[in-house]
N, C-alpha and C positions, 0 to 999 in steps of 0.2 A: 729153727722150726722142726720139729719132730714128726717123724712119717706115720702114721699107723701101716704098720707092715707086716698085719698078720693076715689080712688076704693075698692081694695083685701085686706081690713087691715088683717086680720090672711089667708095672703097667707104666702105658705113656698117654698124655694128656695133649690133641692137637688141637690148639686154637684158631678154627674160624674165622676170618674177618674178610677180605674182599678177594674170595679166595673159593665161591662156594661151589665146589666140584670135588669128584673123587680121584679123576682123572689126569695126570701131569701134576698133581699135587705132589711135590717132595715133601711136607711137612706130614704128609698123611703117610706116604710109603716109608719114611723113618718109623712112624709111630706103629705099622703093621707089623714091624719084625719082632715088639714084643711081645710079652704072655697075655697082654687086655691092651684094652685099647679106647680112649673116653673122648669122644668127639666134644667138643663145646662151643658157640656161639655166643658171645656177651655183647650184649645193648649198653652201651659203653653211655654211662651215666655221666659219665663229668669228663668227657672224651675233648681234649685241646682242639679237633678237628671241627670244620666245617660241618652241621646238622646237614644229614641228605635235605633236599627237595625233597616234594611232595610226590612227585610222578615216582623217583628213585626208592621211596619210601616202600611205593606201592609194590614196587619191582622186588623189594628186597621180601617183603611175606611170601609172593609165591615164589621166590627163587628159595627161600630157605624150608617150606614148606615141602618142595621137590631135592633139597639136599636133607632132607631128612628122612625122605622116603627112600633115598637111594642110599643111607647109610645105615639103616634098619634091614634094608634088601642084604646090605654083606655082612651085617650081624652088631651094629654098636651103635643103638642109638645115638642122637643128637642131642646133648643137652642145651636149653636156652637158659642161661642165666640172664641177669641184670644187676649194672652195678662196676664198681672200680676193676680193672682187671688185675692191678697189683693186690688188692684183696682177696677180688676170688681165686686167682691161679692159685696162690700159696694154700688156700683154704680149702679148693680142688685137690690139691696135693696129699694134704694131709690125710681128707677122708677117703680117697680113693689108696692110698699107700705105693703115687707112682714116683717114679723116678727120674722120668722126665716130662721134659713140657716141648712142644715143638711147632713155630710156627713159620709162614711164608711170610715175608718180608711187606711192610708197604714202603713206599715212597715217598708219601704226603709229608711235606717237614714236620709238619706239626704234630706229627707219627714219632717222628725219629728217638727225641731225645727220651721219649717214655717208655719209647720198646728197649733203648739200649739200655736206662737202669732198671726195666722188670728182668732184664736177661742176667743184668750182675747181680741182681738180688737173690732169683735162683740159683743161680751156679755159686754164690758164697756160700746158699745153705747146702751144698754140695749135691744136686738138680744137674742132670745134664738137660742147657737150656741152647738149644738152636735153633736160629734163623735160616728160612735157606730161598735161594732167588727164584724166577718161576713167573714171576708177573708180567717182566719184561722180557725183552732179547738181549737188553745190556742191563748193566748199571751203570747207573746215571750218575755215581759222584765218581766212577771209576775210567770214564773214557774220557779223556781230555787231547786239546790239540796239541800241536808241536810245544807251543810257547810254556804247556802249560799249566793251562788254563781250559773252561769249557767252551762246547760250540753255540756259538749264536749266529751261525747261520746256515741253514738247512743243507744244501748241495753236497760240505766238504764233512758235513756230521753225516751224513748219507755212506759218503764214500768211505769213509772209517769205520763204521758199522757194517755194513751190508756183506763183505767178505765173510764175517765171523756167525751170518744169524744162521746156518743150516749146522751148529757145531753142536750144538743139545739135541738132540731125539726127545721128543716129549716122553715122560712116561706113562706104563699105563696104568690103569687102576687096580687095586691091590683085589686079589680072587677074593679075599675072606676077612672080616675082620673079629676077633676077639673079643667081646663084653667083658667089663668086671663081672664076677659071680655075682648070682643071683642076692648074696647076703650083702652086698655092695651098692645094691641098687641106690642112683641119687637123684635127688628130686628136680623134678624139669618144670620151669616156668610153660606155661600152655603160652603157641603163639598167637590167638587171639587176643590174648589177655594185655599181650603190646598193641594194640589198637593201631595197625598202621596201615588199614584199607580205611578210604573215605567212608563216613556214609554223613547224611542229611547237609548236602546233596551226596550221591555215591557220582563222583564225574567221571569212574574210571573206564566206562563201556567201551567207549574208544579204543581206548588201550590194550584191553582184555580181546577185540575182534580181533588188534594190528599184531600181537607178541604170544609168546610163551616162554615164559620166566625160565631158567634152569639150564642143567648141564646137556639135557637132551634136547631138548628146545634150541638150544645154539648147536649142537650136532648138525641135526635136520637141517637149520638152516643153512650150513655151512656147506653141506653134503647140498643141499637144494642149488644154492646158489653156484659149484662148483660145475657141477650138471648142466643147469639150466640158462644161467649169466653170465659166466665169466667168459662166452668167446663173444666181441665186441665190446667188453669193458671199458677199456679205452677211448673210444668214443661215446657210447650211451653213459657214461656214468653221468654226464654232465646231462640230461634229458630227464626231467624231474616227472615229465607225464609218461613215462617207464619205469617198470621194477625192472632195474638192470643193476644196483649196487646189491654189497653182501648185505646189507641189514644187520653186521653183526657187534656195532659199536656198544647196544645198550649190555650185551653178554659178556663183551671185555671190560664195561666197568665195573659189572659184578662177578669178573672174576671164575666164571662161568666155563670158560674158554679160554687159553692161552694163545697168545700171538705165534709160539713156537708149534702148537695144534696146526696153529693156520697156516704157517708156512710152510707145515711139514706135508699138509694133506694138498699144499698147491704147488708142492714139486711133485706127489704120488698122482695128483689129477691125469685124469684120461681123457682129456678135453682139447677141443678144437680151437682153444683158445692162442691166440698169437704171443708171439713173445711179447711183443709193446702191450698185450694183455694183461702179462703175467709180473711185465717191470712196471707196469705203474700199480696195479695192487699190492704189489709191494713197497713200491714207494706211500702209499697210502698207510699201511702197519707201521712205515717209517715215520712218519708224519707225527702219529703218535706218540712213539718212541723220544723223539725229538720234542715234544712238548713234556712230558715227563723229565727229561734231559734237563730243561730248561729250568723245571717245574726246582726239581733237586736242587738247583743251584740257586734259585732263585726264590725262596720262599715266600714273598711277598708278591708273585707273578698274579696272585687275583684281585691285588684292589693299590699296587702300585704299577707306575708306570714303567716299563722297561727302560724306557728313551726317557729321561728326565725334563727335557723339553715339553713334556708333553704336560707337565706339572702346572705349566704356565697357560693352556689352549682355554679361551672361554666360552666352552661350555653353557649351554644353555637348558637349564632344566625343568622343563615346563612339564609339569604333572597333565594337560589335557592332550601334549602330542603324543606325551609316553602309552597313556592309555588306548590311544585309537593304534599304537603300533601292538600294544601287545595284545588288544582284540582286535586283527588283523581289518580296520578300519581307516586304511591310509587312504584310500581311492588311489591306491597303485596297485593295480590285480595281482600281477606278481609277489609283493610284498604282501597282500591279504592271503594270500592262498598260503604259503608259506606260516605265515603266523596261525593261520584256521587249520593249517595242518597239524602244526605243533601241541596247539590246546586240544583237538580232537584226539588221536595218539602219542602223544609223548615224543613225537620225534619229528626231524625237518630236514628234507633233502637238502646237500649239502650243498648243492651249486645258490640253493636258494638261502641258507643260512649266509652268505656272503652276502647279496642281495639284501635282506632284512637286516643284516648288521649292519652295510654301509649307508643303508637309507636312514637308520636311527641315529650313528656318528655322525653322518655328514651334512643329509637333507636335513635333519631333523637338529643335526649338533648337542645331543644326549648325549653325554659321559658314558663311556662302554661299560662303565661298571655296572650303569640301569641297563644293559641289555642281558650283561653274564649274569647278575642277580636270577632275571626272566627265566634263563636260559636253565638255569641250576637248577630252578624250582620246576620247571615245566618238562626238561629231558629228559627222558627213558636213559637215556645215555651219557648223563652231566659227570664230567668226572674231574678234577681241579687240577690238571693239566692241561684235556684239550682244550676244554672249558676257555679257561684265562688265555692260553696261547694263540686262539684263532680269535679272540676278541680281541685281544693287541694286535694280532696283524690284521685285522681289517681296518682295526683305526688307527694304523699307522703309527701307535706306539710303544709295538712289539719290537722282542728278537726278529732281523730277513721278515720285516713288515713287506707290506702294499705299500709303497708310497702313497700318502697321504692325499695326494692331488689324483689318484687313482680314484674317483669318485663313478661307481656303479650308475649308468642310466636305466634305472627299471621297465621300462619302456621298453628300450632296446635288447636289456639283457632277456626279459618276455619273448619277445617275437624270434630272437635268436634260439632260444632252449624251450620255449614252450610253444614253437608256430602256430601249430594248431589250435592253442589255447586248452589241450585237455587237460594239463593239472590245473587252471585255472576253473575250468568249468566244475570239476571236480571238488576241489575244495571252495570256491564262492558262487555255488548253486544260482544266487541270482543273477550273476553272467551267464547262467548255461545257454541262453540262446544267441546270446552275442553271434555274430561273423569273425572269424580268424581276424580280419582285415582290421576289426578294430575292438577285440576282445582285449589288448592291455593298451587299450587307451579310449577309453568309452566316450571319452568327452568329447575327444573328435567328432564321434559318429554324427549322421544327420539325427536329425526327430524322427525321422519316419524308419530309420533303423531303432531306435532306441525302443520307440511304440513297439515295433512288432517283436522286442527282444523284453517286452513288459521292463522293462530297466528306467525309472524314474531319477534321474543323478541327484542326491541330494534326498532323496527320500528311499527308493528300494535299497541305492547301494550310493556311499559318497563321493562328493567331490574331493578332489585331490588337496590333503590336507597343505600343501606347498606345493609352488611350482618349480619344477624340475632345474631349469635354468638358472631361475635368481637365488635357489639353494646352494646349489652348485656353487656359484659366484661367492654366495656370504661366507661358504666352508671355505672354499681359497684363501680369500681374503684373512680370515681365521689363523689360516696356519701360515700367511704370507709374516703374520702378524707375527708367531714365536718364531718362526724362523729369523725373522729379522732381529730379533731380541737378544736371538743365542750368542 
């Protein structure tokens, strides 16, 4: 492939993909040390990977929209192509006259084997083509245990990690960047023209009140929340009717934010926060880490089952329960709130994401893969790590799952993290008058609460699509079933 190299000859070309920041970027700080500098973004037309969701979809316009205003700010626009990226790199090459190509690594398997022959097809046409790490704290096909082999189970992938995350200093963002000359200018697809905001209906309102897409937008909140939440973490995080978590999962999946940012600015914190504060936030980043871990090794982590036993569970797929779960219409407050949470912003408190996961596995006995499907499409945050890894462990057919017979009482887990009932009030408006005393479990109530709580069961708000007990029962039985089999 022949360069035109009567302009930018040591221009470099950095590819964009879930990565959208200036800052801690190694692909971008490689690319500033030369004469130009050619940012790019490709909507990856025949891309082997999972189509975002639709909430993620939404995320990805204004996050790129703000990665372009801040790469205009240091001087190199953003171009958006569309299309093969083994076509356009080589095709970017040519008409710009760079030299190399440089991008941050993904993880996704279905990533792997196409990033590593665009990297040998550059570097045969004599390209310097490099990859470099940055997403994670580790790499995921490079930590293994004693024997070996990788971890599947969280506590001892914990403890072999965690010595090593404070060993990078993020970088920072490059002062300046370089444009090809003006005689090199090349043509940039408009980002409207990828249509990736809703409209007829527009449902994003929601969304757009709860977030701010972009490298600053996860600063702030990062900086807010260090300030503001993280002393008491530890215990509030589990308190769904409190902003007491970081809020910062949907900026790590777009790459927004690096986890090495995060850990770096929560050793620098000036906070009143305790140490059981600051090790389980960290075990949290961990968390992550370890689903990506998992994710590496396991390609198949979003629609097989980990535990192969799990091949055999029957599953019950009734399209009228799935529906009242994912229009938070169970008549289990807890698991309504939680779901009206999700469809309104793009996202779901985490204690109650376990809650809605196991009442669809277990009350409900829906295949997790109807829930991660939900989840992918509806999160701010879906990423195909944590994604698949917390839905095999709540359905118990994960790596260091919940045991199975671990079945969530929605009821109970309500009155424990939500007493008061305010994130219920919150998100299923026609409980807001309920009494604590029997705001997750209305059915209890007398009539003469219910009247003056205007709550008609079965018409304002429903009855409980199952009951708690003999659900309970039927799941046991379920798994008493493969278990016996194995």
């Amino acid at each position: 492939m022949a360069r035109d190299t009567t302009f930018d000859t040591d221009a470099a070309i950095v590819w964009f993909r879930n990565d959208l920041r200036v800052s801690d970027n190694a692909a971008l700080m490689a690319a500033s040390a030369h004469s130009a500098v050619v940012p790019v973004f490709i909507r990856e037309t025949n891309s082997p990977a999972r189509p975002l969701g639709a909430a993620r979809t939404w995320w990805l316009h204004h996050s790129l929209l703000r990665l372009g205003q801040k790469l205009e700010s240091l001087g190199a626009p953003l171009l958006l192509l569309s299309g093969d990226p083994a076509q356009i790199l080589p095709d970017l090459v040519k008409a710009s006259g760079a030299s190399a190509v440089y991008w941050n690594r993904r993880y996704d398997p279905s990533h792997k084997e196409a990033d590593a022959a665009l990297k040998a097809e550059l570097q045969a046409d004599g390209l310097r083509a490099e990859s470099f790490a940055g997403q994670l704290l580790h790499e995921p096909l490079r930590l293994q245990t004693g024997g070996g082999t990788y971890y599947k189970v969280y506590s001892p992938f914990w403890r072999a990690m965690e010595p090593d995350i404070e060993k990078r200093p993020p970088l920072p963002a490059p002062q300046s960047l370089t444009p090809l000359s003006s005689a090199r200018e090349l043509a940039s697809e408009e980002l409207a023209s990828w249509k990736l905001l809703p409209v007829n209906p527009d449902w994003s309102g929601g969304l757009s009140d709860a977030w701010t897409p972009g490298e600053d937008g996860a600063q702030a909140r990062l900086t807010d929340f260090l300030e503001n939440r993280m002393q008491g973490y530890a215990e509030r995080r589990d308190i769904p009717g409190m902003d007491a978590t970081s809020g910062l999962s949907p900026h790590l999946a777009s790459g927004e934010i690096t986890p090495a940012q995060i850990i770096d600015a929560l050793g620098n914190a000036d906070s009143d926060a305790s140490s059981s504060d600051r090790s389980k936030f960290r075990k949290e980043v961990g968390w992550r880490e370890f689903s990506w871990h998992l994710l590496a090794n396991e390609p198949g982590l979003a629609d097989r089952n980990h535990n192969s036993r799990f091949d055999a569970f029957p599953w019950i797929n009734n399209e009228k329960t799935l529906h009242a779960w994912q229009k938070g219409l169970t008549g289990y407050p807890i698991v309504d709130a939680g779901m009206r949470e999700l469809w309104r912003t793009g996202w779901m408190h985490n204690r109650v994401r376990m809650v809605a996961a196991s009442f669809l596995t277990k009350h409900l006995m829906i295949d997790w893969r109807q829930g991660e499907a939900w989840f992918w499409d509806t999160l701010v945050d879906a990423d195909p790590a944590s994604n698949a890894a917390s839905w095999q462990w709540v359905a118990g057919s994960g790596a260091d799952a919940a045991p199975y017979f671990r079945i969530f009482n929605p009821i109970l887990q309500g009155e424990k993290f939500d007493p008061d009932g305010d994130y219920v009030r919150k998100n299923v408006p026609e409980l807001a008058e309920m009494p604590a005393k029997y705001i997750h479990k209305p059915w209890e109530a007398p009539d003469s609460v219910l009247e003056a709580a205007g709550v008609r069961l079965g018409e304002t708000y429903p009855e409980p699509i199952v009951d708690h007990q003999a659900a309970r029962q039927r799941a046991l039985a379920a798994y008493q079933q493969i278990k016996d089999a194995a």
